[in-house]
C-alpha positions in Angstrom: 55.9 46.6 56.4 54.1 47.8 53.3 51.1 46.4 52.2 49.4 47.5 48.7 45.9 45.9 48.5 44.2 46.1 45.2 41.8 44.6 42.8 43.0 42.2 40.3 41.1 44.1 37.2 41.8 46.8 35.2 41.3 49.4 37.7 42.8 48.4 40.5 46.1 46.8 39.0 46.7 50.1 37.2 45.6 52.4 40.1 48.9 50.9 41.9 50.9 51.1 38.4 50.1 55.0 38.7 51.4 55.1 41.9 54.7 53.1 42.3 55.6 54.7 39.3 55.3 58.0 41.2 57.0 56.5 44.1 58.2 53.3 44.3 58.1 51.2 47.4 58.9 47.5 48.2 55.3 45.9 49.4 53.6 43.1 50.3 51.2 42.6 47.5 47.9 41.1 48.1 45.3 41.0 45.3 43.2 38.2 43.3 41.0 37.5 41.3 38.3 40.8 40.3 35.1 39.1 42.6 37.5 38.4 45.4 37.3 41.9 47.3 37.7 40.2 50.7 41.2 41.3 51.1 41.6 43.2 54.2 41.0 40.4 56.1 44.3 38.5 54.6 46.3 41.3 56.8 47.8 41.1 59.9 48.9 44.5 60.6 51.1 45.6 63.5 51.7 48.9 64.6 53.8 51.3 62.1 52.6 50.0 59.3 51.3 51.3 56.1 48.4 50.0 54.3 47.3 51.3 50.9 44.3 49.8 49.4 42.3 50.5 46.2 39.6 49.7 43.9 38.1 47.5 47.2 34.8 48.2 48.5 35.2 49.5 51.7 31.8 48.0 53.2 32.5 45.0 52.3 36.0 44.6 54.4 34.7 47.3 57.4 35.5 44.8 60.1 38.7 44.0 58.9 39.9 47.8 58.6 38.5 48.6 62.2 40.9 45.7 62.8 43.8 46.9 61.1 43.2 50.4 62.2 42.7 49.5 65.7 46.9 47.8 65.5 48.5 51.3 64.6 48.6 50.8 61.2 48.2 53.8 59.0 45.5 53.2 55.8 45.0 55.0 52.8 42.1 53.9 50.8 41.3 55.2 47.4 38.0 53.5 45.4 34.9 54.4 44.2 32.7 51.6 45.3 30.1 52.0 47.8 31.8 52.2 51.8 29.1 52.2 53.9 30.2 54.0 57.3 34.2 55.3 56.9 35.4 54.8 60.1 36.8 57.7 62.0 40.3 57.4 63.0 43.7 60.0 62.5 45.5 56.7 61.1 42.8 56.8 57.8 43.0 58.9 55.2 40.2 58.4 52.4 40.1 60.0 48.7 36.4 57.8 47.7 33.9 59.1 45.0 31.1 57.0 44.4 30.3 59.1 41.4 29.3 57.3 38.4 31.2 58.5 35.6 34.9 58.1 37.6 37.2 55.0 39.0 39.4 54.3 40.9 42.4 54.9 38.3 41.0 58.6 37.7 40.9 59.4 41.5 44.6 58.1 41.5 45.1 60.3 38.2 44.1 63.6 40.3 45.8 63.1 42.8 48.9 62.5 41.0 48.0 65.5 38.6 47.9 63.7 35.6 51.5 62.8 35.8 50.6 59.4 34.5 47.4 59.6 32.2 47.5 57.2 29.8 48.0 54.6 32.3 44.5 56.0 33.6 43.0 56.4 30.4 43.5 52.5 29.7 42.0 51.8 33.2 38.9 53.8 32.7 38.5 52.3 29.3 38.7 48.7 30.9 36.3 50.0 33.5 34.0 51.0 30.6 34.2 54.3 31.4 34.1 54.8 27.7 33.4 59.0 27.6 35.4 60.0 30.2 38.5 57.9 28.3 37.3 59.6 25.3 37.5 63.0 26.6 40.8 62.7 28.3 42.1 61.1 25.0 40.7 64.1 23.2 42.2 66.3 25.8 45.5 64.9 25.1 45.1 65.2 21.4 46.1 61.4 20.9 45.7 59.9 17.9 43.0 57.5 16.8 45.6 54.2 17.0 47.0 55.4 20.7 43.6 55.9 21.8 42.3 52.7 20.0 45.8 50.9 21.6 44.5 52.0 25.1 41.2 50.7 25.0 42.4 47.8 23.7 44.7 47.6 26.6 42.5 48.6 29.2 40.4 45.4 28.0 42.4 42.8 28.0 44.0 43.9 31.3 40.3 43.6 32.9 39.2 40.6 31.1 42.5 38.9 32.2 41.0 39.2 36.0 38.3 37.3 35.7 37.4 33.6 36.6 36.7 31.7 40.2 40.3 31.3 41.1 43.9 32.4 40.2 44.4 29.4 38.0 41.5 30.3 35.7 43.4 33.3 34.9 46.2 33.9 32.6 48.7 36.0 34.5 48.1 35.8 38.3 46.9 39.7 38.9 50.2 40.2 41.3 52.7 39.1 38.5 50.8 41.3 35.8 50.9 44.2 38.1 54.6 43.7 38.0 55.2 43.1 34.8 53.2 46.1 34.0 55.3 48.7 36.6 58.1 48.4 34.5 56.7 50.3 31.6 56.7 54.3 32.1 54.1 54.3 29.6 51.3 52.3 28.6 52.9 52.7 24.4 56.2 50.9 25.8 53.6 47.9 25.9 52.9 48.3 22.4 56.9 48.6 21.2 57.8 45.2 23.3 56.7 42.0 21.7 57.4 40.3 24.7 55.1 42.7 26.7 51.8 40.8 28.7 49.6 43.2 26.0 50.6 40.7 23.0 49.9 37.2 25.3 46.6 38.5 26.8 45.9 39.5 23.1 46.5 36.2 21.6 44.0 34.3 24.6 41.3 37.0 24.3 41.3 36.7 21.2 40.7 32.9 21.4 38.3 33.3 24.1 35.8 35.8 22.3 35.7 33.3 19.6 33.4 31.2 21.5 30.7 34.1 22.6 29.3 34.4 18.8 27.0 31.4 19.7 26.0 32.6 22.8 21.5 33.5 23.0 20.2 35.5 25.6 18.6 33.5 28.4 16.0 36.5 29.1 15.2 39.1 26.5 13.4 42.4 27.0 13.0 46.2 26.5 14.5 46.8 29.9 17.3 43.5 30.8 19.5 41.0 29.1 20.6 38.1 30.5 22.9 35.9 29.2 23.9 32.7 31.5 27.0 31.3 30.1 28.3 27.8 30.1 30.3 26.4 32.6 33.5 26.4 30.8 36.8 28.3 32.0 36.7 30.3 29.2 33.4 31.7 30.0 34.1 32.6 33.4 36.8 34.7 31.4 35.1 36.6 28.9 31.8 37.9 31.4 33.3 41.6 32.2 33.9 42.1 28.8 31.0 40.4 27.7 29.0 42.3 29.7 30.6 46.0 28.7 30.0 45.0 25.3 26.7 44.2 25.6 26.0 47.7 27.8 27.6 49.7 25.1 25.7 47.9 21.8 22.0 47.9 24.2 22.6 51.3 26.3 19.2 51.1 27.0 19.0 48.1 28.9 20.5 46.9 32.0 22.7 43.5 31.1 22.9 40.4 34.0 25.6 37.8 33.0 25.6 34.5 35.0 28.4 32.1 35.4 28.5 28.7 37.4 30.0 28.4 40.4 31.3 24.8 42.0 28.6 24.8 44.3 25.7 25.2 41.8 25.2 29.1 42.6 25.4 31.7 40.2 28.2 34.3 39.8 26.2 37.7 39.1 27.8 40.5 37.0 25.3 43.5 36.5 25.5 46.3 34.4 23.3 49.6 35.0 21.9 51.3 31.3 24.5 53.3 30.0 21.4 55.7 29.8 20.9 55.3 33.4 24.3 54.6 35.3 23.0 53.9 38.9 21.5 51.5 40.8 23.4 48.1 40.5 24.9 48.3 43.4 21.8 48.7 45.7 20.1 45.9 43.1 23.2 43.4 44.1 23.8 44.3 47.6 20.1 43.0 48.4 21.5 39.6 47.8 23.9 38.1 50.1 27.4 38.5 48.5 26.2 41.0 46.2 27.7 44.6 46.5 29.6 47.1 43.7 29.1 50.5 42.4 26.5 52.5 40.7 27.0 52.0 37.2 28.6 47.9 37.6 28.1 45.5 40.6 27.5 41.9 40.8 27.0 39.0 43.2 29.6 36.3 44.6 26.9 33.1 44.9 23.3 34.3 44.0 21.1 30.8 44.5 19.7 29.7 41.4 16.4 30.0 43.1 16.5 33.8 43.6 17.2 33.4 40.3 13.3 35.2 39.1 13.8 38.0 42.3 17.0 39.0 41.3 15.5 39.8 37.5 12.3 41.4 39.7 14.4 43.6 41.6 16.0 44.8 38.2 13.2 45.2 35.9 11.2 47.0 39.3 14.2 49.2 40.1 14.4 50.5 35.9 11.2 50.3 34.9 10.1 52.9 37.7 
C-alpha cells in the first residue's frame, strides 16, 4: 500500500501535484484541513509499505513515525517545518530545510530539477514566499499576467485550506489535489473554465469582501492583531489575511485569531517580513502551537494566555 500524506494548503497539495506528475502512483490519500498536521497517526502501516509525507511537521507526529517506521514501512519525508529529533532508521529518507526563504514545494522543485516549476512557483507564492516566486518567475522570463496568474493561484489554492473542519472548506483538500493532478501545467487552469481556479475565485472573492470592515484588536510599532469574528467565512480568509497584512506592514509581526467551538483561540503568526524567524519557537511555547520560522500558529491558545502570547511576541522582536 501507498500512502501520500500531505497538508491540505498550498504547499503541501502542490508538493504531491509535482510529484505524481513525475511519477504517478495509486495512493491512499490522507490530508485535511492546513492546522490539522496530526496525520501520521491516521496510518496503520504494515511492513512493505511506502509512506511519503510532506509539508507535515515532523515533531509534531514523531511518535507516530517511530511507529510506522518500527512496522517495515519505508518513509520519505519532505518539509521545511521544524522536526525536532529525525529518527535514525535505513527505512527513512529525509530532504527537510528549515530555511526561511524555501518550502516544501521548492524542496520538491529540486529534487525534481525544475521539471515542474510553475507548479512550484504558485505554491511558494501561496506560501508567501513572495521573492523567491519572483525570482524564479524572472528566471523563467514569464510574463507579468502568467506570473500575476500564479500568484493568484497559489492564493486561492491556500486560502481554500483553511477553516476548523473539511466542511468549512470549499473543495475537500483530497478532491482539489485531484482535480489539480490532471493539469501538466498550472496555465491549463487558466484555459479551462471549469477548472477549481475559476470556483475558488468566485468564493474568495466573496469572502475578502467582508475583511474591509475588519479594525485591529491590538495596534503597535512591532505586532498586529486582528481577532476575527466567528463566522465560517472568517475562519477562511486568516492565511491570506494574514500574508496580506505581512507584506503591506513588513515591519511588524501579524497575530490573527479565530474562534474555536470550545471558546479557544486558533493562532496564525506571521514573523516581519524584515525579520523572517522566530514564530515557530514563539508558538511552540504554547500547547498546540508549532510551525516554521517565518509562519507558525497555534491549534487552541486559551483566551487567557491571551496577553503572554502578545508578551512573548513583542519580547522575542523588540530584543
Amino acid at each position: 500500500m501507498q500512502y501520500d500524506i500531505f497538508n491540505g494548503d498550498a504547499d503541501g497539495i502542490i508538493s504531491l501535484v509535482q510529484l505524481r506528475l513525475a511519477e504517478p502512483k495509486t495512493a491512499q490519500l490522507v490530508t485535511g484541513v492546513k492546522r490539522d498536521i496530526a496525520l501520521l497517526k491516521q496510518v496503520n502501516a504494515v511492513d512493505g509499505d511506502g509512506i511519503l509525507v510532506l509539508d507535515i511537521s515532523m515533531e509534531k507526529n514523531i511518535d507516530a513515525l517511530e511507529r510506522i517506521l518500527t512496522s517495515g514501512a519505508v518513509v520519505t519525508y519532505i518539509d521545511h517545518h521544524r522536526t525536532g529529533s529525525i529518527p535514525q532508521s535505513p527505512n527513512l529518507t529525509t530532504h527537510i530545510d528549515t530555511a526561511a526563504n524555501t518550502c516544501t514545494a521548492l524542496i520538491v522543485d529540486n529534487l525534481l530539477s525544475g521539471r515542474y516549476r510553475d507548479w512550484a512557483i504558485a505554491a511558494a507564492y501561496g506560501d508567501n514566499m513572495i521573492a523567491v516566486a519572483d525570482e524564479l518567475v524572472e528566471a523563467r522570463r514569464l510574463s507579468t499576467d502568467d506570473s500575476a496568474f500564479l500568484r493568484e493561484l497559489g492564493t486561492l489554492v491556500n486560502y481554500n485550506g483553511y477553516g476548523a473542519e473539511i466542511s468549512d472548506l470549499h473543495i475537500a483538500p483530497a478532491a482539489l489535489f485531484q482535480a489539480l493532478v490532471q493539469y501538466e501545467s498550472p496555465f491549463m487552469l487558466r484555459d479551462d473554465e471549469s477548472s477549481p481556479f475559476y470556483q475558488l475565485q468566485a468564493a474568495y472573492q466573496q469572502d475578502m469582501s467582508n475583511v474591509a470592515s475588519l479594525t485591529p484588536s491590538h495596534a503597535d510599532e512591532t505586532l498586529l492583531v486582528f481577532t476575527l469574528p466567528n463566522e465560517v467565512w472568517a475562519k477562511r480568509v486568516s492565511g491570506v489575511l494574514g500574508n496580506d497584512l505581512a507584506n503591506t506592514y513588513p515591519s511588524r509581526a501579524i497575530a490573527i485569531l479565530s474562534h474555536n467551538a470550545d471558546g479557544s483561540l486558533m493562532v496564525s503568526l506571521r514573523a516581519p517580513l524584515s525579520n523572517r524567524h522566530g514564530a515557530g519557537e514563539i508558538c511552540s511555547k504554547f500547547e498546540t502551537g508549532g510551525g516554521r520560522e517565518a509562519a507558525a500558529g497555534i491549534n487552541a491558545l486559551p483566551v487567557s494566555d491571551l496577553p503572554q502570547f502578545i508578551l512573548a511576541i513583542k519580547t522575542y522582536y523588540q530584543e
